[in-house]
MARMARLO-676938 format. One record per atom (N, C-alpha, C): y, x, z. Coordinates in pm, whole numbers, plus 50000, padded with zeros to 5 digits. Each point is the difference from the previous one (the first is absolute). Layout:
# MARMARLO-676938
YXZ ...
# end
This chain:
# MARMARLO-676938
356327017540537 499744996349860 498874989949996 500204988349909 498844990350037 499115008649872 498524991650082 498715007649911 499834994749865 499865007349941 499574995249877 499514983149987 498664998450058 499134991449985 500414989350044 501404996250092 500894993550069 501034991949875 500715011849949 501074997749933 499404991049829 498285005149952 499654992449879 500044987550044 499585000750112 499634982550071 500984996249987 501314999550042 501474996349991 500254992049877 499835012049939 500535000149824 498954987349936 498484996450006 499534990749968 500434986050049 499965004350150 500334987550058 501714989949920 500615014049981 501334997149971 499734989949846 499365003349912 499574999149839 499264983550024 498715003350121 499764987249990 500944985750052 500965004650119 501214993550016 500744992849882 500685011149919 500294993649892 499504995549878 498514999950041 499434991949835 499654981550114 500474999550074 499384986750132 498945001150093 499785011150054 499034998850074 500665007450189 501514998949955 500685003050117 499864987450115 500655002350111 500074990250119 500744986849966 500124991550055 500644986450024 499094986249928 500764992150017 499314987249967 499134999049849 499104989549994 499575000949886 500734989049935 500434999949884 500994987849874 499164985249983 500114991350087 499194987049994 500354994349881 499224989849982 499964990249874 500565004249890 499615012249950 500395002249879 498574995649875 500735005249916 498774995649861 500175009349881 499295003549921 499575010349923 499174993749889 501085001649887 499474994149876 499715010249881 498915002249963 499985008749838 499724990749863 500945002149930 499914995049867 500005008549898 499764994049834 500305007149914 500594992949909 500965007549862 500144990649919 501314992550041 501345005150093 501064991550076 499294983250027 498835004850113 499904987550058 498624991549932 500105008549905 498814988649893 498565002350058 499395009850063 498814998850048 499765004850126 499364993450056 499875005850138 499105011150036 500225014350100 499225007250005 499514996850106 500674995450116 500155000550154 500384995450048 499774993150168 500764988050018 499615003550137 501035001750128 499235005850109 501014994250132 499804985050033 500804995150096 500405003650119 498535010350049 500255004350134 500035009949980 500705011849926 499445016850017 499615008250065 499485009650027 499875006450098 501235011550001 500324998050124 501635006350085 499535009050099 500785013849994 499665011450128 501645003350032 500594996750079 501255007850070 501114992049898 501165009750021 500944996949888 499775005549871 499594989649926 499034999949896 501535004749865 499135005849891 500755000149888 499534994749885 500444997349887 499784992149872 497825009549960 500845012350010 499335007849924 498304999950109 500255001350100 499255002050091 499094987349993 500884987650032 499434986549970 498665001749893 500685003349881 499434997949865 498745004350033 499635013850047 499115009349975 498804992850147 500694993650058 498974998550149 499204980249912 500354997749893 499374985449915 500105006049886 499905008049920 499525002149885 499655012149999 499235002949829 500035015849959 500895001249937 500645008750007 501265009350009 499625013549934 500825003449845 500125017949990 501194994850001 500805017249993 500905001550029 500755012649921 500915001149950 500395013949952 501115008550049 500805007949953 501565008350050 499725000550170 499045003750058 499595000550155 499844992950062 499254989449960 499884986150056 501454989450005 501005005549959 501084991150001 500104988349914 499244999649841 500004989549859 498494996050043 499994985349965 498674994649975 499444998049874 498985009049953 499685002249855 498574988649973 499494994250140 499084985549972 499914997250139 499624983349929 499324992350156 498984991749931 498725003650061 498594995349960 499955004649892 500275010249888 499125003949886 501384993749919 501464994650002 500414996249917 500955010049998 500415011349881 500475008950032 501814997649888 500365004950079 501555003249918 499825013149879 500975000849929 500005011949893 500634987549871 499165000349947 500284994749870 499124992149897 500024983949953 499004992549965 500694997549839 499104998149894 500364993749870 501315009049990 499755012150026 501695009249936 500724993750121 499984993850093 501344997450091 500245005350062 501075004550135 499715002550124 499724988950058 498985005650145 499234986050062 500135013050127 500524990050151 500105004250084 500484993450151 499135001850102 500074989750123 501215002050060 500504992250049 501794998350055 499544986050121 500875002150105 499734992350129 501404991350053 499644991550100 501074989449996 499844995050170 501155004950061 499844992050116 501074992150056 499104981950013 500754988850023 500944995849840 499315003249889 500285000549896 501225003749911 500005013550105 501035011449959 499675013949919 500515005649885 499495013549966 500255007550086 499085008850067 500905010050103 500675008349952 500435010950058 501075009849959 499545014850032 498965001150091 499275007650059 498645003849931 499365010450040 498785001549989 499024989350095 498894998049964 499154992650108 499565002050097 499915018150013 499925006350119 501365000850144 500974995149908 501284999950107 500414987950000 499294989549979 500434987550008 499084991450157 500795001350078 499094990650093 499514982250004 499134999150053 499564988950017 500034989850071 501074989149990 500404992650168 499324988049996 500144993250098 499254985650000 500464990349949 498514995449941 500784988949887 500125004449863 499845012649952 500015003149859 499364993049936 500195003849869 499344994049926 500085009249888 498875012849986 500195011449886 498794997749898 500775001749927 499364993449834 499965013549886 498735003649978 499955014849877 499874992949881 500755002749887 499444996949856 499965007549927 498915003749899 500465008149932 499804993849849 501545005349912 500024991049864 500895013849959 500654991649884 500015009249828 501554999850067 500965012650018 501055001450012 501325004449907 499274999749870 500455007049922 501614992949901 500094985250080 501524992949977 500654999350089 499464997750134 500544999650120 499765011350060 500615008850092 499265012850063 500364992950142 500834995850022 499954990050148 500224984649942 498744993750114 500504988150019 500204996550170 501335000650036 500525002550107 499544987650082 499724990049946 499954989050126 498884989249936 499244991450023 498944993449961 500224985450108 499184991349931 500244986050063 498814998750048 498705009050032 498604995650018 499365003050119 500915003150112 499364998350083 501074990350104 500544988649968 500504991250081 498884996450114 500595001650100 501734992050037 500995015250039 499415012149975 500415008250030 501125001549873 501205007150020 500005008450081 501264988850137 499724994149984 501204986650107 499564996550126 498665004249978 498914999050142 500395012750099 499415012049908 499905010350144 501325007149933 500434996749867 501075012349996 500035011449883 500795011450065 499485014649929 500485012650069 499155007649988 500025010650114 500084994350116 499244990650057 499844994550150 501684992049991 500435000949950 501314989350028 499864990949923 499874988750092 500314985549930 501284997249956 500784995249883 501234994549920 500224986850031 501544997750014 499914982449981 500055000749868 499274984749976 499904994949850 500904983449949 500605006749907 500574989849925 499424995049884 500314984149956 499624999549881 501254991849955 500355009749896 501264996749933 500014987049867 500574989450020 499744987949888 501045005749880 499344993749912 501395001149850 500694990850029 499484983350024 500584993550004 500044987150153 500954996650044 500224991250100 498284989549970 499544997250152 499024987249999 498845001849914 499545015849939 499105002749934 498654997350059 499134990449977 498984997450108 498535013249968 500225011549921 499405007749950 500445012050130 501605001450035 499985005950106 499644995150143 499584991150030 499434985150115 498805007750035 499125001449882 498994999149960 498825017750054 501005010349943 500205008350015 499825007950173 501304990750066 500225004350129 499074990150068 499404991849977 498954992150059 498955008149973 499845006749908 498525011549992 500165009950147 501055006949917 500195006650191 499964999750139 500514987749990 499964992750194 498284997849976 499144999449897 498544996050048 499885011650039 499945015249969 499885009950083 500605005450114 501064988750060 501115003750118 500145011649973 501304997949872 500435010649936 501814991049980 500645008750124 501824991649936 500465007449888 500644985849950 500585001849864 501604994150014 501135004849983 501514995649969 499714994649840 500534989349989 500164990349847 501734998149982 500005008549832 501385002350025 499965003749835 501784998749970 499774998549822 499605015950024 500294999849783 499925014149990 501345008850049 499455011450030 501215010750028 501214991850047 499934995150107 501174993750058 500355009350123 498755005150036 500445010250136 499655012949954 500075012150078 499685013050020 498424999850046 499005005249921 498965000350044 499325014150006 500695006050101 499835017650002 498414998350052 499125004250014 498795005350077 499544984250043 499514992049879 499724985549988 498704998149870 499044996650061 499534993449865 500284990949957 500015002149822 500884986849957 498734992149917 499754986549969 499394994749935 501404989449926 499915004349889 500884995249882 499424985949935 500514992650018 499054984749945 501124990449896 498964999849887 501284992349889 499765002849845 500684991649915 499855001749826 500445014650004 499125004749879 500715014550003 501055003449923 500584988449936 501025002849944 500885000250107 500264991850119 500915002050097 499735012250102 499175002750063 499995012750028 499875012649970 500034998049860 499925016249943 501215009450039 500904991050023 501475010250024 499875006650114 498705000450117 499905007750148 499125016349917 501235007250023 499375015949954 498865000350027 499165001550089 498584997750064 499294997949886 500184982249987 499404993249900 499995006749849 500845004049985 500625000849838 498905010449951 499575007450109 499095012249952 498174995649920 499854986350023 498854996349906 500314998549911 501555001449906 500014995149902 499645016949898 499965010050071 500115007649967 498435005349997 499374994150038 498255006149978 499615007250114 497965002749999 499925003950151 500535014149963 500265007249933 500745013049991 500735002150111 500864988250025 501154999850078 499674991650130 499424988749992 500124991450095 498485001350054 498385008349912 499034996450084 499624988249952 500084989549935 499904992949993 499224989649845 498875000149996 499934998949857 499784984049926 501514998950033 500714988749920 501495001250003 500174995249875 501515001649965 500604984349989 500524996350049 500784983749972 501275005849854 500364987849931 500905000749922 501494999250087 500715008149883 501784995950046 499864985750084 499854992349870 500284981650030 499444995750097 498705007250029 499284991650113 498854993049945 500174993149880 499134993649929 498515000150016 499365016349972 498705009250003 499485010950047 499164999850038 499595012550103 498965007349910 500565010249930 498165005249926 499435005550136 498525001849987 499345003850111 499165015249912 500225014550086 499735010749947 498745004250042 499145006849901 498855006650080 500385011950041 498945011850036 500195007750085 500655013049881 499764999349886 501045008949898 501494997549974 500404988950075 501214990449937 500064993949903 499054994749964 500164995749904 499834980650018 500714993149888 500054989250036 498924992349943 499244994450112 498594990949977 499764984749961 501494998150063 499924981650044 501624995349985 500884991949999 500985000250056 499434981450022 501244998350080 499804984850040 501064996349985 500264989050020 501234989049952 500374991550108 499944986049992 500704994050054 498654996150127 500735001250161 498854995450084 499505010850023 500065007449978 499845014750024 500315006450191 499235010350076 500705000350094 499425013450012 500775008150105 499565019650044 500424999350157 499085004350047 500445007350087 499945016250019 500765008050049 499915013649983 500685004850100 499835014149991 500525006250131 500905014349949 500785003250021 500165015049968 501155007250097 500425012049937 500895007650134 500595011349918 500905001850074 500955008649962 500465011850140 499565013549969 500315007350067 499474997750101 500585002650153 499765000450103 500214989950036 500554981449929 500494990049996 498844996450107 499604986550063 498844991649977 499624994249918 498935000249967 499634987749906 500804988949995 499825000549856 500594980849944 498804992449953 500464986950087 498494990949891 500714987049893 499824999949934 500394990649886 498864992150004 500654979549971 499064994850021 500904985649849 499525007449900 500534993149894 499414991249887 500414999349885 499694988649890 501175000049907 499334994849879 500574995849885 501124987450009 499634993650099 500894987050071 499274992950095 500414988550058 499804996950133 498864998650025 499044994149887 498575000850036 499255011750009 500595010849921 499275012550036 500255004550102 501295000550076 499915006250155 499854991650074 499344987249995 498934989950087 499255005249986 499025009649871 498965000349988 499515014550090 501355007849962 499725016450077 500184995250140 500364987350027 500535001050184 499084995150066 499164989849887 498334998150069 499065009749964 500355011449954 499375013050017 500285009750070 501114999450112 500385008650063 499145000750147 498745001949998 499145001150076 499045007649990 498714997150138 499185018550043 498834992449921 499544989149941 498704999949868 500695005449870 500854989849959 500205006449834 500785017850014 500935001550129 499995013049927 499255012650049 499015000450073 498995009050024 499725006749916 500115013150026 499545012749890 500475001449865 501594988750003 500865002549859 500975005350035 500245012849833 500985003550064 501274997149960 500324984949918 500924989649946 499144991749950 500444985550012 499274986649959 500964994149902 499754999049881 500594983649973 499414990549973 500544987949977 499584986649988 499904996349890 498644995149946 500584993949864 498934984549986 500394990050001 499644988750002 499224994250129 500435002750098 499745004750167 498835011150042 499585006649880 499255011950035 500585010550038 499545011650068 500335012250006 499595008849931 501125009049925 499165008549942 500595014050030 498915007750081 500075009650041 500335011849902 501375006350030 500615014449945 499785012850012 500005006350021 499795001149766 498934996149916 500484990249913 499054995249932 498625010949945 498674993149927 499595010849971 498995003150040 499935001750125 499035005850099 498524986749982 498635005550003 499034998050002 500244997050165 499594989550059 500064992950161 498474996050042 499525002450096 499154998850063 500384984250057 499244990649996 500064984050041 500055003250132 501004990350041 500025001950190 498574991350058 500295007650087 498174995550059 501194987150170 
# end
């Protein structure tokens, strides 16, 4: 019979195993971002983290910030003093993103591979309860992937000779990142990231797509384009509509469906607006958003609304 004092050791060792402090390599070049506000202020910003073994989300968090924690350490109830519960009557509560994916997991069972790129925010959930996919930590997720598997990536044109899709897949090859250039939905793109590029009146007909028209309720996403294509109102974080834009107009956005991969949409009101989102389809303007659109070649970071801390 093993001894007592044998078998607790086990049982810790086992616990600290699975919170990351088990054997094997440590997760290189990853990065660790805290925000608040979807993106609007920065809490934290931590290029090199500190890494022990096969590291986890949760483990990460707690070895670069302060950390409570509630339901047995499994929910993160703050990081640095900014706590989840409920602000101005809302719910307000931190939610995490790796390679600018919602996970599906707890943070404690989510591991940490090289090359991440895990991002905490915590904002007002109370229109959206997921926003499944985010555009703000490019070049990911086309770089390292998800769940340690890298995807091939397509970027699908609306239309033949679109120099907005050119434009696009030239962002990528700067990260020696391959890209197939190919219309829309002309092939089978099972276990593919797709980047959708074009007027949105012509690509609205890709199911994927069609789901912004429907609000971030549905798509995550807080902007709605019109039927026509015409206008994009831009939503704050209640849904509600703040802005809409018109002509020259451009979005980029990201969202997902199910166990799908991510889709990235890289659109406009017409040709100058998805010139304008396709010279935004990059790692300055969309850093720490979690949808951009364009409106008179500015970006304006989604969901409207939010009080923003000036980038330093």
């Amino acid at each position: 019979m093993r001894p007592v004092g044998s078998l607790l050791a086990l049982l810790v060792a086992a616990a600290l195993a699975g919170c990351g402090l088990g054997p094997g390599d440590e997760p290189a070049d990853t990065r660790l971002t805290v925000t608040d506000g979807y993106g609007a202020r920065p809490v934290q910003r931590v290029e090199a983290p500190e890494v022990a073994g096969e590291e986890t989300v949760m483990r990460l968090l707690q070895r670069n910030a302060k950390v409570g924690t509630r339901f047995g350490g499994g929910f993160v109830q703050s990081i640095d003093g900014h706590f989840g519960g409920r602000a101005a009557g809302r719910p307000v509560d931190w939610f995490f993103y790796v390679n600018g994916v919602e996970a599906e997991e707890g943070a404690a069972a989510v591991r940490v591979r090289d090359g991440d790129r895990i991002w905490w925010d915590r904002h007002d959930w109370g229109k959206a309860s997921r926003v499944p996919a985010v555009v703000g930590s490019f070049p990911e997720p086309f770089l390292h992937g998800i769940d340690g598997r890298r995807l091939p990536v397509r970027v699908e044109c609306a239309e033949s000779g679109l120099q907005a899709c050119r434009d696009v897949q030239r962002r990528l090859t700067a990260f020696e990142i391959p890209a197939s250039l190919g219309r829309l939905r002309s092939v089978a793109t099972t276990d593919t990231l797709r980047i959708v590029v074009g007027r949105w009146a012509v690509i609205r007909g890709d199911v994927g797509v069609a789901t912004l028209e429907q609000g971030p309720q549905d798509s995550g996403v807080f902007a709605r384009p019109s039927e026509d294509g015409r206008r994009i109102a831009l939503l704050d974080a209640r849904g509600r509509t703040r802005r809409t834009l018109g002509a020259r107009a451009g979005l980029v956005a990201a969202t997902r469906a199910g166990g799908d991969p991510p889709l990235w949409v890289v659109t406009g009101t017409d040709d100058a607006g998805v010139a304008s989102a396709a010279q935004a389809f990059d790692e300055g303007p969309l850093t720490d958003r979690f949808a951009l659109a364009v409106a008179d070649g500015l970006g304006v970071p989604l969901p409207v609304g939010e009080r923003r801390a000036p980038r330093s």
